[in-house]
KEGU-600231 format. One record per residue (C-alpha): residue number from 1; residue in three letters; x, y, z. Coordinates in nm, 3 decimals. Layout:
// KEGU-600231
{torgu = NUM&zagu = ALA&xx = X&yy = Y&zz = Z}
...
// end
This chain:
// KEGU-600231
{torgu = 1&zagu = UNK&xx = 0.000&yy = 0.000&zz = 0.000}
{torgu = 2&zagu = UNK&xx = 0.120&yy = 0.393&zz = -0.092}
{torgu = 3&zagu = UNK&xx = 0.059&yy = 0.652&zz = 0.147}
{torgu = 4&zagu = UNK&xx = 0.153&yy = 1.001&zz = 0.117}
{torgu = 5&zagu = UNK&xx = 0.296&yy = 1.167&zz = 0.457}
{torgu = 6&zagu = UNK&xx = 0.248&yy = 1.525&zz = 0.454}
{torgu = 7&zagu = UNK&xx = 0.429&yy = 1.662&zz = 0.764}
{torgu = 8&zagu = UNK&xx = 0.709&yy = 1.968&zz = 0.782}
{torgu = 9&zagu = UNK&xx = 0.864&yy = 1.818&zz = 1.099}
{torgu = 10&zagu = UNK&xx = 1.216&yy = 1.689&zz = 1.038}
{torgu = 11&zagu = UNK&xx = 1.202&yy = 1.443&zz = 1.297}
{torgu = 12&zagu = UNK&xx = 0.881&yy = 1.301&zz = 1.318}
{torgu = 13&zagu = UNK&xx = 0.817&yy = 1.298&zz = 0.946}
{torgu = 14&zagu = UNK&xx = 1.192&yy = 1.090&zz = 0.947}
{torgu = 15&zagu = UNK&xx = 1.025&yy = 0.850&zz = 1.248}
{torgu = 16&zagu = UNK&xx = 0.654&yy = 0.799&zz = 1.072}
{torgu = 17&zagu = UNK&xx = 0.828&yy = 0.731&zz = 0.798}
{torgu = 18&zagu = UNK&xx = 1.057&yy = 0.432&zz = 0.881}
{torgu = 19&zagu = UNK&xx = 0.829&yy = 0.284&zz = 1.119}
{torgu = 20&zagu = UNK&xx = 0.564&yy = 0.314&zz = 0.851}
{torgu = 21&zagu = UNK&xx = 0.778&yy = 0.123&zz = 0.608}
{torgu = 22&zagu = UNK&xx = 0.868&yy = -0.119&zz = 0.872}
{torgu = 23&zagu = UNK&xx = 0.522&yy = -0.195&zz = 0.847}
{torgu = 24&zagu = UNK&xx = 0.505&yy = -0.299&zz = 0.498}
{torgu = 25&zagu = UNK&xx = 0.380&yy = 0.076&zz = 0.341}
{torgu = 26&zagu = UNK&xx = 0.577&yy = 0.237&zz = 0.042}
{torgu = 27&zagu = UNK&xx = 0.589&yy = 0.573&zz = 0.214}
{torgu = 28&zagu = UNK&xx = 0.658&yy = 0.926&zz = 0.041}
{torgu = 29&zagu = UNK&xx = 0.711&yy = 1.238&zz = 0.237}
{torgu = 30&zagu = UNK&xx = 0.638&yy = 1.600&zz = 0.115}
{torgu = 31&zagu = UNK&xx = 0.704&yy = 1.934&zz = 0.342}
{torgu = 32&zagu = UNK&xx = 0.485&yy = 2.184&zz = 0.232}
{torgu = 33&zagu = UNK&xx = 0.145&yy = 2.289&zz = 0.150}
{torgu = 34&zagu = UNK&xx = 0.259&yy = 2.380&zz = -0.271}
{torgu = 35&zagu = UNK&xx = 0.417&yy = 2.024&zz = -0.291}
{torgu = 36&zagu = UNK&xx = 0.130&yy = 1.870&zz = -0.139}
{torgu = 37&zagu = UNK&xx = -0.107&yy = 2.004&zz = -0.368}
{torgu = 38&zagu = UNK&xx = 0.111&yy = 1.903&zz = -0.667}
{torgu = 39&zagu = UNK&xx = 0.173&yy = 1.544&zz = -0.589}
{torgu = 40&zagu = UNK&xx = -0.201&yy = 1.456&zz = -0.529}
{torgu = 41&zagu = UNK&xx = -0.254&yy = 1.628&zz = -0.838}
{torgu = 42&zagu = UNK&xx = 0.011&yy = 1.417&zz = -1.002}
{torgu = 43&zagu = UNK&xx = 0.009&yy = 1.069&zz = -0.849}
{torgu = 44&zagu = UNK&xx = -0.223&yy = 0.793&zz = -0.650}
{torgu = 45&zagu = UNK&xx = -0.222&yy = 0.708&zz = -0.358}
{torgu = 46&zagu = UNK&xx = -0.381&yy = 0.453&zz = -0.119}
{torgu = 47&zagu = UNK&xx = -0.430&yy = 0.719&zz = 0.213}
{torgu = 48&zagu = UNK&xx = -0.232&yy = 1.006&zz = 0.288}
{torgu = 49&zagu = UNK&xx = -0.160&yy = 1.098&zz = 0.658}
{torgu = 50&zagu = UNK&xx = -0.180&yy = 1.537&zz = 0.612}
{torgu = 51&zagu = UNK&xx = -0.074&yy = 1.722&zz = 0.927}
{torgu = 52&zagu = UNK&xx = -0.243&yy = 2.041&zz = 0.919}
{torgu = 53&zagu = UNK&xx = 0.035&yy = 2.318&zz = 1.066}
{torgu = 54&zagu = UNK&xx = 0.184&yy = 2.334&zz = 0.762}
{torgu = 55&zagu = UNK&xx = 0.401&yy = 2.605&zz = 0.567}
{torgu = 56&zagu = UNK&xx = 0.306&yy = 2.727&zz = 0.228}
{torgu = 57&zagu = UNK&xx = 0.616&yy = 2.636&zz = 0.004}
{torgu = 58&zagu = UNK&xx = 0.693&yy = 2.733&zz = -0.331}
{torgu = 59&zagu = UNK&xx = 0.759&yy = 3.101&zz = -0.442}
{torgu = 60&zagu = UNK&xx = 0.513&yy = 3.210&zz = -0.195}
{torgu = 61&zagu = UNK&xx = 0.720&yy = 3.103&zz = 0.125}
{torgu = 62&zagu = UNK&xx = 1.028&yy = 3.305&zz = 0.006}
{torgu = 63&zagu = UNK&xx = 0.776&yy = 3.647&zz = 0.013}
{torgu = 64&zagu = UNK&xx = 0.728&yy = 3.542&zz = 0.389}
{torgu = 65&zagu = UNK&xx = 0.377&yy = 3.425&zz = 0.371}
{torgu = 66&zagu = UNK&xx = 0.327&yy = 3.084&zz = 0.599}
{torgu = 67&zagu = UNK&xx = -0.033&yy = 2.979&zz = 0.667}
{torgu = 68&zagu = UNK&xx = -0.080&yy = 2.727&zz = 0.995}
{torgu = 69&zagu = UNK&xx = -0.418&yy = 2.510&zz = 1.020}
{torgu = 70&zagu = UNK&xx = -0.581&yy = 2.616&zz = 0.752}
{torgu = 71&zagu = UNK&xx = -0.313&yy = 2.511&zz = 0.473}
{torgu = 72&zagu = UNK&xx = -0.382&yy = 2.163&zz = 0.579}
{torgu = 73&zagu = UNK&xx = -0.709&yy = 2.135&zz = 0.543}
{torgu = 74&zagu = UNK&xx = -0.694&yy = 2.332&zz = 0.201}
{torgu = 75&zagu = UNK&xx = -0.540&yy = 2.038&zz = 0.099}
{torgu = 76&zagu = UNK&xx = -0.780&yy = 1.850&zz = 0.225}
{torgu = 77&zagu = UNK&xx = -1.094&yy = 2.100&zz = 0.069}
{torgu = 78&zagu = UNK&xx = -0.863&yy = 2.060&zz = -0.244}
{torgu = 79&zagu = UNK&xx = -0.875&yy = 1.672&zz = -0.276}
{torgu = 80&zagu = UNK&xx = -1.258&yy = 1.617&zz = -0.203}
{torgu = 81&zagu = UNK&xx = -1.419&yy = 1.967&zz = -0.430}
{torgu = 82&zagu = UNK&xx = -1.224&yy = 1.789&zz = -0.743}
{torgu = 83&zagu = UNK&xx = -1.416&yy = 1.420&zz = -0.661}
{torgu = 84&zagu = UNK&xx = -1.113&yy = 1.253&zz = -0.538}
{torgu = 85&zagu = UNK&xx = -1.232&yy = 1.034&zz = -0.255}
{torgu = 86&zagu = UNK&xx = -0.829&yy = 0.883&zz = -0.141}
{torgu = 87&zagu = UNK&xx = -0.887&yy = 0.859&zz = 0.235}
{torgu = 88&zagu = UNK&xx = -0.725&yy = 1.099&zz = 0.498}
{torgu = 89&zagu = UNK&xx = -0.593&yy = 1.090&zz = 0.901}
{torgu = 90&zagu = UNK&xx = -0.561&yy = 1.389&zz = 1.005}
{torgu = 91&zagu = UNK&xx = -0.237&yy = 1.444&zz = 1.242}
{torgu = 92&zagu = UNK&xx = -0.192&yy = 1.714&zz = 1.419}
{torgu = 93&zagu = UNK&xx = -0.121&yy = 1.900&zz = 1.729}
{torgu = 94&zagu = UNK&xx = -0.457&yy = 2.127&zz = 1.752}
{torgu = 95&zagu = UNK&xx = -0.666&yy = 1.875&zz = 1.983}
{torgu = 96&zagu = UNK&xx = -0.968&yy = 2.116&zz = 2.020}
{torgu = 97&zagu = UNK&xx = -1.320&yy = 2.012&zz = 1.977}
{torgu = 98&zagu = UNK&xx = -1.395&yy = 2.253&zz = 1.755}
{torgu = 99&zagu = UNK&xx = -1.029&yy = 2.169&zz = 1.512}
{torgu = 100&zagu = UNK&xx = -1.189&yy = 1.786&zz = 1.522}
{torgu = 101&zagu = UNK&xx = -1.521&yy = 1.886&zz = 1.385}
{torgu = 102&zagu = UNK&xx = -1.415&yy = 2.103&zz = 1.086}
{torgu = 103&zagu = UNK&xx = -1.120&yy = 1.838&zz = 1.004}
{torgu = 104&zagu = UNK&xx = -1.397&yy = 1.593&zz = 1.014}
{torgu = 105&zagu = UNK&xx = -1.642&yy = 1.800&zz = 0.819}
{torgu = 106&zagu = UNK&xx = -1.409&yy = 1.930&zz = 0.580}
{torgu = 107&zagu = UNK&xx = -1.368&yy = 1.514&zz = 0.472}
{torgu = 108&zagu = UNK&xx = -1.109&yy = 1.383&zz = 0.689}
{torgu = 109&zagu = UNK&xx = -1.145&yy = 1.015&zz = 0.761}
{torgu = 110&zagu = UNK&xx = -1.023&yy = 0.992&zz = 1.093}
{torgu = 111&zagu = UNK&xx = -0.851&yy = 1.267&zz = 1.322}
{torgu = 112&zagu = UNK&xx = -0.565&yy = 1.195&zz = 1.532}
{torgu = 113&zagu = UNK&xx = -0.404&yy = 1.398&zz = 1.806}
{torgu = 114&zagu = UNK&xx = -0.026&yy = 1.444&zz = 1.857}
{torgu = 115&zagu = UNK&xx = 0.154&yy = 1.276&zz = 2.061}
{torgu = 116&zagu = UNK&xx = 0.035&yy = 0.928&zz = 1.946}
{torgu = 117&zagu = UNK&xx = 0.125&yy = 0.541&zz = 1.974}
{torgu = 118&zagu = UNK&xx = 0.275&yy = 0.380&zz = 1.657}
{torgu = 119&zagu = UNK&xx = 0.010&yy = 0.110&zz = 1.734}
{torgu = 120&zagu = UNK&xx = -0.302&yy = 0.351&zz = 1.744}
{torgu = 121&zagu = UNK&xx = -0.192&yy = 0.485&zz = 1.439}
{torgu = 122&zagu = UNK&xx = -0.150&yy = 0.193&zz = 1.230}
{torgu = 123&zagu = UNK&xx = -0.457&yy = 0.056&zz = 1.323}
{torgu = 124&zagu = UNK&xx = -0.695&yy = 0.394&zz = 1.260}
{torgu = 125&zagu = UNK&xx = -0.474&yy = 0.339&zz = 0.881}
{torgu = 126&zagu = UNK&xx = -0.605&yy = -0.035&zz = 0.902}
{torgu = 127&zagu = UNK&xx = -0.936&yy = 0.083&zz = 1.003}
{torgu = 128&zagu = UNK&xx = -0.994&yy = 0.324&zz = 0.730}
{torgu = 129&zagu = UNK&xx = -0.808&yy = 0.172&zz = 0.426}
{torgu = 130&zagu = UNK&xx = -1.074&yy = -0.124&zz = 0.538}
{torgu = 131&zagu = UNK&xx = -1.364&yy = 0.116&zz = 0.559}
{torgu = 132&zagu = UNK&xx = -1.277&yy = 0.261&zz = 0.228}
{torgu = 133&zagu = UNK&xx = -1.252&yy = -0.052&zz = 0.035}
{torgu = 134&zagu = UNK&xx = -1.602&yy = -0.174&zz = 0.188}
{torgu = 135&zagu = UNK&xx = -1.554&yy = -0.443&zz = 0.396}
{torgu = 136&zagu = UNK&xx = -1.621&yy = -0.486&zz = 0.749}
{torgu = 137&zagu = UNK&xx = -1.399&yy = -0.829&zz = 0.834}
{torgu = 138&zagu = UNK&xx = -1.069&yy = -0.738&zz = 0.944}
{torgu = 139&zagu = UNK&xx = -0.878&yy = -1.027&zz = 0.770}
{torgu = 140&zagu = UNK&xx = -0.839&yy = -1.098&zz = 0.374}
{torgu = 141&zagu = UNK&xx = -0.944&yy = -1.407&zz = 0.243}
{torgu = 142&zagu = UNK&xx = -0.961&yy = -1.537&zz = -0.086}
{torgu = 143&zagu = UNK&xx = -1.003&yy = -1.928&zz = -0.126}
{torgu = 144&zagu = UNK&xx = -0.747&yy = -2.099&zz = 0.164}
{torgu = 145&zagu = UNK&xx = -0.540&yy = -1.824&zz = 0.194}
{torgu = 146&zagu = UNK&xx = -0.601&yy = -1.522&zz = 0.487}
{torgu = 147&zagu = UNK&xx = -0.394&yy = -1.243&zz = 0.520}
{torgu = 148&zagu = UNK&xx = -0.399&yy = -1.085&zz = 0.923}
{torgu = 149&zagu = UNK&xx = -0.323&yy = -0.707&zz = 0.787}
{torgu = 150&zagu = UNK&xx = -0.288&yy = -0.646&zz = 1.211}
{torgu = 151&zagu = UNK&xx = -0.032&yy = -0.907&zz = 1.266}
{torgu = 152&zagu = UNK&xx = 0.104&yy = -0.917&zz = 0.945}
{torgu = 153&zagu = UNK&xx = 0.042&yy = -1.318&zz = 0.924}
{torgu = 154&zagu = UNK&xx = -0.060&yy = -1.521&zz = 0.645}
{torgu = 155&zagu = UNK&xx = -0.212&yy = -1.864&zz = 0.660}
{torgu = 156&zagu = UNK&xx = -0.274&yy = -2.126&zz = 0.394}
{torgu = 157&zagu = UNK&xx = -0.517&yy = -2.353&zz = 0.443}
{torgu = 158&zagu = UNK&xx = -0.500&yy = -2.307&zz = 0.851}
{torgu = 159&zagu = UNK&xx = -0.103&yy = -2.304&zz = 0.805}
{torgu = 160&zagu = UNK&xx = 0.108&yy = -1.976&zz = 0.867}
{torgu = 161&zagu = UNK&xx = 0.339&yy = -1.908&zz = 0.534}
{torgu = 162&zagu = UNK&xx = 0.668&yy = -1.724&zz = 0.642}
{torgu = 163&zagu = UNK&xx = 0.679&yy = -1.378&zz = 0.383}
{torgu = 164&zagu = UNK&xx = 0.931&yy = -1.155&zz = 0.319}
{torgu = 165&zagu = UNK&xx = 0.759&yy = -0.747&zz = 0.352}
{torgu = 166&zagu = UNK&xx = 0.765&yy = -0.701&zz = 0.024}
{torgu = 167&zagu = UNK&xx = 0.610&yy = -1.029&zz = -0.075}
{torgu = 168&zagu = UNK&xx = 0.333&yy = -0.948&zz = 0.216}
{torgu = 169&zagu = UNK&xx = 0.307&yy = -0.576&zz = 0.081}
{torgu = 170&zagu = UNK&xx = 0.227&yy = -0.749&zz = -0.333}
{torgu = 171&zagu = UNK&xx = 0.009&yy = -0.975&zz = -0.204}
{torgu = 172&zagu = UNK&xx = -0.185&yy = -0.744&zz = 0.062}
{torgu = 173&zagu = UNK&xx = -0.225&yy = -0.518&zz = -0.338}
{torgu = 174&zagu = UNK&xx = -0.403&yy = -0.829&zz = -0.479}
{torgu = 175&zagu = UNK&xx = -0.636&yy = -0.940&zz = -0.184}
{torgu = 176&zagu = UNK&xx = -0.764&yy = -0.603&zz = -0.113}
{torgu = 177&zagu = UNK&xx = -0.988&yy = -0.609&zz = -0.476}
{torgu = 178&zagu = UNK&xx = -1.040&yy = -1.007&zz = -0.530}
{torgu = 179&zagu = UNK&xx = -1.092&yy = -1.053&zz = -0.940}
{torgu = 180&zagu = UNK&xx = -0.914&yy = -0.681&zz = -1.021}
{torgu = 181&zagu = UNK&xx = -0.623&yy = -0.655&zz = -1.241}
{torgu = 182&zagu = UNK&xx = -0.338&yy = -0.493&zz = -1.137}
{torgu = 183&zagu = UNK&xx = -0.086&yy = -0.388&zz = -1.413}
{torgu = 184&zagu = UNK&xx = 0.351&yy = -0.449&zz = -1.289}
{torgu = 185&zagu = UNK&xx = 0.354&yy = -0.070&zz = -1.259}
{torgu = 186&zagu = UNK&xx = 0.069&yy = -0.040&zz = -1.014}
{torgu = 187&zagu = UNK&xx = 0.202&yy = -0.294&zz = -0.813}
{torgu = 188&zagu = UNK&xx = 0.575&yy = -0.170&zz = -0.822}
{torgu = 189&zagu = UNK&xx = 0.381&yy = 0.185&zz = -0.664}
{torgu = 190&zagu = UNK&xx = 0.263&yy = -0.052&zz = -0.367}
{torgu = 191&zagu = UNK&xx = 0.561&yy = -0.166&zz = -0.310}
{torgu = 192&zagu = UNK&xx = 0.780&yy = 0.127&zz = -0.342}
{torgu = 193&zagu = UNK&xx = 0.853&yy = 0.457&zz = -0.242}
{torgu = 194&zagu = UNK&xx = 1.049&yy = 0.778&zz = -0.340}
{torgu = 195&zagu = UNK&xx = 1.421&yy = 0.739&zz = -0.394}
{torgu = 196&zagu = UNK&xx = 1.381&yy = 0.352&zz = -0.334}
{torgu = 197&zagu = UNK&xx = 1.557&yy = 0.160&zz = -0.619}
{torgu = 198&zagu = UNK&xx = 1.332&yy = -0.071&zz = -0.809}
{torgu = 199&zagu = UNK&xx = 1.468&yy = -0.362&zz = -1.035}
{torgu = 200&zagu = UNK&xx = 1.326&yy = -0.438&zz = -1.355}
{torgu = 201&zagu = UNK&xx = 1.242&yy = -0.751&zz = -1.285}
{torgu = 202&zagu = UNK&xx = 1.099&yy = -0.733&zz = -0.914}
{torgu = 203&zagu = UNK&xx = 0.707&yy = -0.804&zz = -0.946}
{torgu = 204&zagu = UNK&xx = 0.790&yy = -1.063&zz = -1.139}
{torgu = 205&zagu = UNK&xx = 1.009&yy = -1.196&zz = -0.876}
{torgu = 206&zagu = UNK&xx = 0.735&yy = -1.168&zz = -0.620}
{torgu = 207&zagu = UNK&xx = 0.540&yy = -1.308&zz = -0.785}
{torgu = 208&zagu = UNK&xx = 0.701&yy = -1.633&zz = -0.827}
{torgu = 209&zagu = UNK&xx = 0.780&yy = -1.615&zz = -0.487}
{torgu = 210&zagu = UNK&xx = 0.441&yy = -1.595&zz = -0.380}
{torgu = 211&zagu = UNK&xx = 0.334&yy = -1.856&zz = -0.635}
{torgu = 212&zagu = UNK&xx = 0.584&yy = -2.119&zz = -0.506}
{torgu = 213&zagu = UNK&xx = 0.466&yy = -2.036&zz = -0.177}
{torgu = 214&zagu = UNK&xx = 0.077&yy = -1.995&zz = -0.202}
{torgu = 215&zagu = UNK&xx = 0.011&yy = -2.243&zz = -0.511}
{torgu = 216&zagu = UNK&xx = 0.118&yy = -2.214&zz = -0.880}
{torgu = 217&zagu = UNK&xx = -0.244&yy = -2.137&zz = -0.966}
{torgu = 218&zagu = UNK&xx = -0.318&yy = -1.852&zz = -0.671}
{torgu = 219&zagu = UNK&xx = -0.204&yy = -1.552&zz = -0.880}
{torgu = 220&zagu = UNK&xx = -0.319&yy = -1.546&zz = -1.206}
{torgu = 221&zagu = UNK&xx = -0.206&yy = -1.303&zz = -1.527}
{torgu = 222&zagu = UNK&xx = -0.322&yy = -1.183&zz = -1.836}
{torgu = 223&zagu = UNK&xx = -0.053&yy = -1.095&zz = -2.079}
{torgu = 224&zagu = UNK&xx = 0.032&yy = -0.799&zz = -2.113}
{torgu = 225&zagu = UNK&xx = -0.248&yy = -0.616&zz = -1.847}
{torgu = 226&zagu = UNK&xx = -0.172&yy = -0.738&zz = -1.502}
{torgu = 227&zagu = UNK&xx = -0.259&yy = -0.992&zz = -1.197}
{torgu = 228&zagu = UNK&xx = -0.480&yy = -1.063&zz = -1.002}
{torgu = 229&zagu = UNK&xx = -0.622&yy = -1.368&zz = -0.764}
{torgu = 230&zagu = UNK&xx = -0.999&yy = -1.487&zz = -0.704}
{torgu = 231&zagu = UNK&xx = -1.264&yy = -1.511&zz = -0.949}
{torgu = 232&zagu = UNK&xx = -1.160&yy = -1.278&zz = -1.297}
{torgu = 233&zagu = UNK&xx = -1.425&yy = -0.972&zz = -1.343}
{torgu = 234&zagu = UNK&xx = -1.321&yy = -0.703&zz = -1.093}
{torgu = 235&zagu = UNK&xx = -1.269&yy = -0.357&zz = -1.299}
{torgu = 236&zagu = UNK&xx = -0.875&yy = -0.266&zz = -1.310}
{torgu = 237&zagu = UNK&xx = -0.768&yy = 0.068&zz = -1.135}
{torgu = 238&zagu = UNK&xx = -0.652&yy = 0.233&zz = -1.461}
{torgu = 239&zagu = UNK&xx = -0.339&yy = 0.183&zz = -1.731}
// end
């Protein structure tokens, strides 16, 4: 899964960031309230995690403007008024009553206060990403295989099946949309962030991985399109 952290602070944007990884996420970090805006503009992501005290970047910041809340949560205003419905925690500082309700009612998905536990955060991410993709069962399943996306444990037919993170991460892509295709580059964006190198030939690797490990028939491919697992028919998510 991709997620987009948008936070200004040095240190815990460096901390959310590895420990978010560590967690199986492709993770990619932006500073400012200008490259906020043009990376969701740009690129897809699963959930973005948008502090809201946030400076305005670009051309503007060197005139000394520097907006606080509110630059957040116009990049919040910005997502949902042009139909894009990626989900969004809110973290941030401001722990008000009143900050919650216009976070919330500006089309936040969940609102979290600073300081925080790794562990509330990742599951309020779990929570929503579940929310958003309509299902209300906490595990994965698709024919004997179910994925624990809490504990991070896969079974096969009752059996755990020892992953690598980046063999959980692909096949956590595929068992979140049973029957959808997903094409080698839509997968490589699960897998990886920013600045991470990818080889040529990694999904393919996976893959095989996975295949050996799950059953040579588990993931199936149609030349040329993409991969997916369960029953065929599920719409892709684009090129």
């Amino acid at each position: 899964m991709r997620l987009l952290l948008v936070e200004d602070d040095a240190m815990i944007g460096e901390s959310l960031r590895l420990a978010l990884r560590q967690e199986g996420y492709a993770v990619d970090w932006v500073r400012d309230i200008s490259a906020a805006h043009a990376t969701l503009a740009s690129e897809r992501f699963d959930l973005v995690l948008l502090d809201l005290g946030l400076p305005e970047g670009g051309p503007q910041s060197q005139a000394g403007s520097g907006n606080s809340a509110a630059s957040g949560l116009d990049v919040l205003k910005a997502l949902r008024t042009r139909q894009d419905n990626t989900p969004v925690i809110v973290l941030t500082a401001r722990d008000g009553p009143g900050e919650r309700v216009l976070g919330l009612d500006s089309g936040a998905d969940d609102y979290l206060v600073k300081p925080f536990e790794l562990d509330e955060l990742n599951a309020r991410i779990r929570a929503v990403l579940r929310r958003h993709s309509g299902r209300t069962q906490p595990l994965l399943s698709c024919g004997a295989v179910t994925l624990d996306p809490a504990t991070r444990q896969v079974t096969l037919a009752a059996q755990p099946v020892l992953l690598s993170a980046r063999e959980l991460a692909l096949l956590e892509a595929l068992m979140q949309r049973p029957g959808a295709l997903l094409s080698r580059a839509q997968l490589e964006d699960r897998l990886y962030g920013w600045g991470e190198e990818i080889e040529s030939n990694a999904v393919t690797v996976y893959i095989h991985q996975l295949r050996r490990k799950l059953g040579a028939d588990f993931i199936q491919n149609v030349r040329g399109v993409g991969y997916y697992v369960g029953q065929p028919g599920g719409s892709s998510e684009g090129p």
